[in-house]
C-alpha positions as CSV (number, residue, x, y, z in Angstrom):
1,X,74.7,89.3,110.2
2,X,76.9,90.2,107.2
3,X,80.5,90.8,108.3
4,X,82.5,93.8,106.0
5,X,85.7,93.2,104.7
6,X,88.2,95.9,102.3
7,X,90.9,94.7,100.3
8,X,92.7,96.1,97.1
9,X,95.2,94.0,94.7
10,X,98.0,96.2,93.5
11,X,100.0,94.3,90.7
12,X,99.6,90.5,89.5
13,X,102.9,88.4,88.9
14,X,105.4,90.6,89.6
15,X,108.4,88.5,89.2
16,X,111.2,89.9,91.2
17,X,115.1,88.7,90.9
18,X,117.8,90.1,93.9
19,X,121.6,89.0,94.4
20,X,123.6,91.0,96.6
21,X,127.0,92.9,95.4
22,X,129.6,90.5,95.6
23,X,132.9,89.8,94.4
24,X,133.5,89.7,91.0
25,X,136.1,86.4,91.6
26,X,133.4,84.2,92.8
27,X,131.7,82.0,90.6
28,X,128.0,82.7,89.5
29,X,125.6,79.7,90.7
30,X,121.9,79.3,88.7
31,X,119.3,77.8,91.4
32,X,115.8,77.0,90.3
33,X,112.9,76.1,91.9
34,X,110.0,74.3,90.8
35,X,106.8,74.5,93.0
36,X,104.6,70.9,93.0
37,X,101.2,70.5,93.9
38,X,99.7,67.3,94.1
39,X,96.2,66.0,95.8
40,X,96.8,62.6,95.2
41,X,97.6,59.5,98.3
42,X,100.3,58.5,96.3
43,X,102.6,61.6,96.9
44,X,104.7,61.7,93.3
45,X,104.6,58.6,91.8
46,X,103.6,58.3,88.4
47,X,104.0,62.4,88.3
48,X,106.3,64.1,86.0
49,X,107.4,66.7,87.6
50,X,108.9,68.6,84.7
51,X,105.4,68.6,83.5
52,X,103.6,72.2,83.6
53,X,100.5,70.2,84.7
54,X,101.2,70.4,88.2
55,X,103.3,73.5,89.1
56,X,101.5,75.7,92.1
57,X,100.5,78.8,89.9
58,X,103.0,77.8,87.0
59,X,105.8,79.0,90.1
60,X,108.9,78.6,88.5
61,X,111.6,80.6,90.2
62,X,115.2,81.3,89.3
63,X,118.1,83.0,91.0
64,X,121.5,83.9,89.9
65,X,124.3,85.0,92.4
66,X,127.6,84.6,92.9
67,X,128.6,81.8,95.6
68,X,128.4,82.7,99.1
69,X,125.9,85.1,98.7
70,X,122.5,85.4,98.8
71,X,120.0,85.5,96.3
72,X,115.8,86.2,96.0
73,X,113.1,85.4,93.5
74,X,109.0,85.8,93.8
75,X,106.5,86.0,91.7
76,X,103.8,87.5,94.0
77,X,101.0,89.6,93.7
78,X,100.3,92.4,96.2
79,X,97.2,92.7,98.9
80,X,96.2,95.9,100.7
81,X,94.1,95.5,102.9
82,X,93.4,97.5,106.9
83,X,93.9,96.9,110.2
84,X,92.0,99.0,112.4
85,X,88.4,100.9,111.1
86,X,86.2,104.2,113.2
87,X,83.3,104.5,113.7
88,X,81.3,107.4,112.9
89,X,77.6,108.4,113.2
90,X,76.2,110.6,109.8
91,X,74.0,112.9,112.4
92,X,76.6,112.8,115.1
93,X,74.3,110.6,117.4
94,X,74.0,107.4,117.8
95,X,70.5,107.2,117.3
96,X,71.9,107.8,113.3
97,X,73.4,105.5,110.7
98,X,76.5,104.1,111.1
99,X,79.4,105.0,109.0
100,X,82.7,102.3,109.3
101,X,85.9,104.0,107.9
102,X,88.9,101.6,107.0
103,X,91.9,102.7,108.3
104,X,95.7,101.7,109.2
105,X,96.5,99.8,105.9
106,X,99.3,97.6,105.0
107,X,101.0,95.1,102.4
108,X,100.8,91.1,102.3
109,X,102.7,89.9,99.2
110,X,100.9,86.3,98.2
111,X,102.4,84.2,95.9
112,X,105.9,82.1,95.8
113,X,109.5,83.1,97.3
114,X,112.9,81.9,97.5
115,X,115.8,82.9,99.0
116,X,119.1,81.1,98.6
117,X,122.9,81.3,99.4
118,X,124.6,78.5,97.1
119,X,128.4,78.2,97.8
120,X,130.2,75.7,95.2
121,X,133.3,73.4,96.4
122,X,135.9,73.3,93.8
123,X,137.4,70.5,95.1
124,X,134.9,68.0,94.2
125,X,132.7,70.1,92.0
126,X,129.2,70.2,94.2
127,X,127.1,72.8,95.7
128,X,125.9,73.7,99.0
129,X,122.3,75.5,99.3
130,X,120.9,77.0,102.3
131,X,117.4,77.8,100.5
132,X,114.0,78.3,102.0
133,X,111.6,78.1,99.3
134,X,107.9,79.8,100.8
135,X,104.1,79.6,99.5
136,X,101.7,82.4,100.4
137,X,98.3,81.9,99.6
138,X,95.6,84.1,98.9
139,X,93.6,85.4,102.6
140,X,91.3,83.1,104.6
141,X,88.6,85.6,105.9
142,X,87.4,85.6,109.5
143,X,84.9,88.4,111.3
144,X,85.3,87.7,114.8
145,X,86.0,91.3,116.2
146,X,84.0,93.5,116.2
147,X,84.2,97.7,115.5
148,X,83.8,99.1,119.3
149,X,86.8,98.9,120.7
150,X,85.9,97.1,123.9
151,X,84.9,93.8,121.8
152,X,81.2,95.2,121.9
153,X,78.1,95.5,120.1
154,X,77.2,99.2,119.1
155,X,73.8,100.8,120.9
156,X,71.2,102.2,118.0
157,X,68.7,103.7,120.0
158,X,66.9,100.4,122.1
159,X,68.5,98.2,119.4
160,X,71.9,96.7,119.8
161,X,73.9,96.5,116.3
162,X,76.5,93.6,115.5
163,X,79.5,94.8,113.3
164,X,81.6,92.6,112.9
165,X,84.8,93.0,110.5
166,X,86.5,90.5,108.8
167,X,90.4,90.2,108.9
168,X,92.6,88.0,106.4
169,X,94.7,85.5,107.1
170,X,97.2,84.7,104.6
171,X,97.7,80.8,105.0
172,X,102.0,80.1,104.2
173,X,104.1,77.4,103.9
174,X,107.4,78.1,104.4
175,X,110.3,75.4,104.5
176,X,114.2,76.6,105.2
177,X,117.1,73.5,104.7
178,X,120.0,72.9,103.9
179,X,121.3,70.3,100.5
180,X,124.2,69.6,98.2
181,X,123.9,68.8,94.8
182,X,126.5,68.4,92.2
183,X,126.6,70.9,89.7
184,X,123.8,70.5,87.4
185,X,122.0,68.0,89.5
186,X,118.8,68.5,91.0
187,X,116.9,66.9,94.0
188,X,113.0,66.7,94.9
189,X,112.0,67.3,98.8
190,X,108.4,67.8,99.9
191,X,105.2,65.8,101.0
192,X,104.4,68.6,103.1
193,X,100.4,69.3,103.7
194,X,98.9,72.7,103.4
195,X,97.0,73.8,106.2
196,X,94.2,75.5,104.0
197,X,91.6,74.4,102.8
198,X,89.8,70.8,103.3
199,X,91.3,69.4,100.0
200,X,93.8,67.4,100.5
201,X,96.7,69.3,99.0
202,X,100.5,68.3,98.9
203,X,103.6,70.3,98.1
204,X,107.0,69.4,96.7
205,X,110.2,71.5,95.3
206,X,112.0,70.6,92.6
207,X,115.5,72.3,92.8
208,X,118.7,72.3,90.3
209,X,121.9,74.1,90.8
210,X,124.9,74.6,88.1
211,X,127.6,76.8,88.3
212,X,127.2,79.4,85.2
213,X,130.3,78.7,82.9
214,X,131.8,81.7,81.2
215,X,131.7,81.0,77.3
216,X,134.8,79.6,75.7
217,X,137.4,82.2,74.1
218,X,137.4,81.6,70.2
């Protein structure tokens, strides 16, 4: 039995950028993040990593904001998809044909994220980052519930119809920690497995932080 599913994309890449208002005193701090997928044993050696050839969906995400704040960056692409469906009969019997109306819809973004508050030390020029970089991936479908509310199959005269209706789920990986760099270092963390999937599929981040400089006064 064929399960139904409904889903609409709304936008592709949309690369967003947010800093909250802050202080005009505080220094401005550049974070980016690199997104790394690799399917090989031997994690990342003998991988260049500045190397488009294996960024997750060419992710490269930047945020600028003044220290102590917060800061967001996505590229992501937007599902719509429903949550609940009715059930209708085109003759008003149930000896007719069935009609399944989607109903109830929401939003999943899928795609990558960041969110970061970098605070620089003056006193020995590094920067902290509370950062949780985040991978949403496009939906895993599954039709295990079925249209009648109670979990049941629908009654078509003597016949008993199946409907099942598939739901997505959006497989993540989402990592939140805490580093210090020095300003204009950067630092590689990862070997984490996605769940998705039977390949065998592991994920680093490649992050740099530098305090923005204003230019020099001729």
């Amino acid at each position: 039995m064929k399960t139904m599913s409904w889903l609409s994309v709304c936008g592709l890449a949309v690369c967003t950028a947010f800093a909250e208002e802050v202080k005009q005193d505080e220094p401005t701090i550049a974070v980016e993040v690199r997104f790394i997928e690799t399917t090989s044993g031997k994690g990342l050696k003998g991988v260049d990593v500045f190397s488009p050839k294996h960024l997750y969906s060419n992710a490269v995400l930047r945020v600028e904001t003044k220290s102590g704040q917060k800061g967001s960056s996505k590229i992501a692409t937007e599902y719509i998809y429903p949550t609940d469906y009715t059930i209708a009969f085109t003759n008003n019997s149930s000896m007719g044909p069935i009609i399944v109306v989607p109903n109830d819809y929401i939003t999943q973004e899928v795609g990558t994220f960041v969110d970061v508050t970098p605070t620089w030390n003056p006193e020995d020029n590094t920067i902290d980052l509370d950062i949780t970089p985040c991978i949403v991936e496009v939906p895993v479908w599954h039709g295990s519930r079925y249209v009648d509310e109670k979990g049941e199959c629908i009654r078509d005269g003597k016949y008993f119809i199946e409907l099942p209706m598939e739901r997505p789920h959006f497989p993540m990986l989402k990592v939140s920690t805490k580093l210090k760099l020095q300003d204009g270092a950067h630092t590689i963390f990862g070997g984490f497995r996605n769940v998705s999937g039977d390949k065998k599929r592991i994920f680093y981040f490649v992050i740099k932080a530098s305090v923005i400089k204003p230019p020099k006064q001729d």
